[in-house]
N, C-alpha and C positions, 0 to 999 in steps of 0.2 A: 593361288591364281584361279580367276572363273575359266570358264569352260570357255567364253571366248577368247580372253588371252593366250587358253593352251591352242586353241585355231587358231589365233591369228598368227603364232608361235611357227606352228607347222606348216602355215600356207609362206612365212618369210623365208623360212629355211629349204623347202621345195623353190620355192621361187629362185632365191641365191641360188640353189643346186643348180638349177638349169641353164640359168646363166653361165653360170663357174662352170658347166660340162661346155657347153657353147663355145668358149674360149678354146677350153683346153684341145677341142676338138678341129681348133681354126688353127690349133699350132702343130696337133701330132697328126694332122690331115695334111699337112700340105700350106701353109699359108700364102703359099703363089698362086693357091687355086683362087684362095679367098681373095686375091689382090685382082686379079683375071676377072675375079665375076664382077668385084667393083667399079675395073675400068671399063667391063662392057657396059654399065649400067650410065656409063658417064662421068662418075666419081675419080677421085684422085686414088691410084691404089694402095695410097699411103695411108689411108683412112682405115684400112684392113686393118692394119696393125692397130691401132688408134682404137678400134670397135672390140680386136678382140683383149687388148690387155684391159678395156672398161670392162670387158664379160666376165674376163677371167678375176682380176682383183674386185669389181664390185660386185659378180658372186660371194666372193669371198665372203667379203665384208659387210653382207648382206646377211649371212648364214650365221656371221658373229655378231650380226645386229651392232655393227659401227655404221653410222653413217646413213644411216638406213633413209631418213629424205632424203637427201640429198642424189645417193646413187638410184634408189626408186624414180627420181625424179631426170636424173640422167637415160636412165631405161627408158623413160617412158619417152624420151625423144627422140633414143635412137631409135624404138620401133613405129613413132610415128614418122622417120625417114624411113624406116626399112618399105613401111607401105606404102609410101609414094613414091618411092624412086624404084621398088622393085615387085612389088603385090598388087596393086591398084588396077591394074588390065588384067591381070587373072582373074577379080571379081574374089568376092567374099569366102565363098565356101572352092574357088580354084575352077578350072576350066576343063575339068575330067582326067588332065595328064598332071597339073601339077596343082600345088596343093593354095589356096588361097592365104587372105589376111587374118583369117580368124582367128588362129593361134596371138598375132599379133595385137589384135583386138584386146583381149586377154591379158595378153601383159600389162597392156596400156592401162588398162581398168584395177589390175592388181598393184602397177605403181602407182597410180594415183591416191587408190587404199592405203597404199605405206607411205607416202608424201600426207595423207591427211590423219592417218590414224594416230591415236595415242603409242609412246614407248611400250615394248613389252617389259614386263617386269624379269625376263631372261635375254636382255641386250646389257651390251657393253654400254651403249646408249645411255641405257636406264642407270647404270652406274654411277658413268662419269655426270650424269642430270643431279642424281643425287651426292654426289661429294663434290659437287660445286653449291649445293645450299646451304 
């Protein structure tokens, strides 16, 4: 492997990780809280659920590099909803008490990188690519 596939390797696997902690966090936190914050926000608080089993299973399966567009490409919609429906009048870098969309920025630019990039040669992905030629 070159020295960017072992990056690009480690930025999927952090990336999954955060995700996959994001979840895990919306279920052993409370996830009424997470329904509560979505109904203030306007949303159905059914979506809580909804946002966090995507965080948690397509962590997952981001970190095993299954799927990898596809849930890249799922993230990257959720945090383009998370910034308009909840970050967007906070301003980019936050409003001194809470914290802005920049983190979300971020994601958005890293799924896009794994919706365009090539497979690593350490996914499931790359596997099943190759024993279907």
């Amino acid at each position: 492997m070159t020295k960017q596939q072992w990056a690009s390797l480690l930025v999927r696997v952090v990336f999954g990780f955060m995700f996959f902690y994001h979840g895990v966090v919306k279920f052993t936190g409370g996830i009424e809280y997470t329904v509560g914050y979505f109904e203030s926000l306007g949303l159905v608080g059914a979506l809580a659920y909804v946002v966090a089993i995507i965080e948690l299973v397509g962590g997952l399966l981001l970190i095993l590099g299954l799927g990898t567009r596809v849930i890249s490409a799922i993230f990257v919609i959720i945090m383009i909803g998370a910034i308009f429906t909840a970050k967007l009048p906070l301003g980019l870098f936050g409003d001194g008490t809470y914290a802005g969309y920049e983190l979300e920025v971020i994601y958005v630019a890293l799924g896009i990188y794994f919706v365009l990039a090539d497979r690593s040669p350490l996914s499931i992905d790359n596997k099943l690519a190759n024993k279907n030629q």
